[in-house]
N, C-alpha and C positions, 0 to 999 in steps of 0.2 A: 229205876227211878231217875225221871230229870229232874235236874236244876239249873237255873237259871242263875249265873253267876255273875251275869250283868246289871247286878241291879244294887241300888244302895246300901242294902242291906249285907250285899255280898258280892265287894267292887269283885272284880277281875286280876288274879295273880299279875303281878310286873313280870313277864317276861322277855326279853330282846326279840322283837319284830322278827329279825328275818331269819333266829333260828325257828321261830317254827311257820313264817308263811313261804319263804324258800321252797321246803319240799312239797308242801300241794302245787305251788303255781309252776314249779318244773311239770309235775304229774299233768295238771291242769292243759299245758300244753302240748305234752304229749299226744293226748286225748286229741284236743283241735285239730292238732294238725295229722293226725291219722284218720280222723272224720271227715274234719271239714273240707282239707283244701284236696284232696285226692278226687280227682275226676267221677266221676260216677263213671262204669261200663257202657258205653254205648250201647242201645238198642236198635237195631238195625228192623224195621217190617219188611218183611220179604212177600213179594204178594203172590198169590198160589199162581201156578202153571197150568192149571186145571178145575174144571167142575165136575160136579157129579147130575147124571140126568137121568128121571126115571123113563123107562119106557119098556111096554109089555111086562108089569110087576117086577121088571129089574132094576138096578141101578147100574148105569156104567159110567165111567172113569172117563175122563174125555179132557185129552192134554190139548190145549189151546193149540198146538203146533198142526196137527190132526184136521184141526177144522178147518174148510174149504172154505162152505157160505152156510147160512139160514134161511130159509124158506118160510115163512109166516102163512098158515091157513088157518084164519080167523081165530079161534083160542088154541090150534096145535102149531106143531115145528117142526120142519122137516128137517133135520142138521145132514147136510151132507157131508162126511169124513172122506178120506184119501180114498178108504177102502169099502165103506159101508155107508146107510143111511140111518138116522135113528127117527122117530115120531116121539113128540112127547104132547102130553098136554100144559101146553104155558103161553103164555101171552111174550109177543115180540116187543113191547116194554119191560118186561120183567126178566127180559132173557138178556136184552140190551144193556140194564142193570148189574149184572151179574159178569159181563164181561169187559177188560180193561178197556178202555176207551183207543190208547198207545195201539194196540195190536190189530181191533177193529173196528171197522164203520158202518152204521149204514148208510144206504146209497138208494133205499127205497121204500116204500112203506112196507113191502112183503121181501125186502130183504137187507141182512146182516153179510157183510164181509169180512173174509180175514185178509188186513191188507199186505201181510205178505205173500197172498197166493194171486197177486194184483200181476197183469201182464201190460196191459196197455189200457189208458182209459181216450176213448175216440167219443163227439158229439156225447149224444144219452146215450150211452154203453160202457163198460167196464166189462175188457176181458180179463176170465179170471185161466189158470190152467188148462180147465176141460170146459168151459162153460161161459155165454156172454149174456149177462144180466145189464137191466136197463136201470137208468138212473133218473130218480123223482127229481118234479121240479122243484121242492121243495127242498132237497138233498142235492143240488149242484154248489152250492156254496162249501159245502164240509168237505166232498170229494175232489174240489180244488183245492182245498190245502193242503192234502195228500203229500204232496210234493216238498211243501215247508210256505213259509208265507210270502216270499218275493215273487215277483211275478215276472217271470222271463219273456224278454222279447226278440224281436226277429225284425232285422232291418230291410227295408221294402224299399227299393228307386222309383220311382213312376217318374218319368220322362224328367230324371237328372234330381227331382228334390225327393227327399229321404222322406219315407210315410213308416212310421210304427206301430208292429201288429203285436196282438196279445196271443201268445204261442197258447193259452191254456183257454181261448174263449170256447163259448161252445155252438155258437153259430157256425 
């Protein structure tokens, strides 16, 4: 049974204040300050290293590291690896999706690159390791930045006055 002691009919015993709100409001803050002010754990997202692709009713394992380039044939894929090729059925947007932006580019509408397996990029070409895919016009702006965003130049005399060229144009 409660009751209510606060009420007219039934004032509230005199007791000295801080013997009895002393020990809640120690408790009280105990409580806070093992809640509240203590950090929360950081969560850290770690983003995978790899995807999964089916091809020939299998699924395989396919570490970002591995992949060379992409080869786009209209709704398949041709993923060319270090060692192997896989085929899958998937659209070169949806594959494009799926992989980190940081790692790779594309540089054509029928192809996906991983830009560490990048050697040299010359005019509409990027050689990669084994292989020199060409690059869309539509795709020369994102494969100049490649590099990082400043654009490096190369000083030029023509007869004594200084002319500056753009080392990354592609004329």
């Amino acid at each position: 049974m409660i009751q209510d002691l606060g009420t007219e009919s039934h004032p509230l015993p005199a007791f000295p204040g801080k013997l009895l709100i002393a020990p809640f409001t120690k408790a009280i803050n105990k409580i806070t300050e093992s809640r509240v002010f203590q950090p929360a754990p950081e969560q850290t997202e770690t983003q995978p290293d790899h995807i999964f692709i089916r091809s020939n009713s299998r699924f395989f394992r396919l570490n970002f590291d591995e992949i060379v380039y992409i080869e786009g044939m209209k709704d398949y894929l041709k993923i060319h690896l270090r060692d192997y090729t896989l085929v899958t059925h998937q659209t070169m947007s949806e594959m494009e999706k799926q992989l980190p932006a940081t790692r790779f580019i594309r540089v054509h509408r029928s192809y996906i690159i991983s830009i560490s397996k990048i050697k040299s990029v010359f005019g509409n070409r990027v050689e990669l390791t084994n292989k020199t895919l060409p690059i869309g016009i539509n795709y020369k702006d994102g494969v100049s930045g490649i590099g990082g965003n400043e654009v490096k130049h190369q000083q030029i005399f023509l007869q004594g006055k200084p002319i500056t060229k753009k080392l990354n144009s592609w004329n």
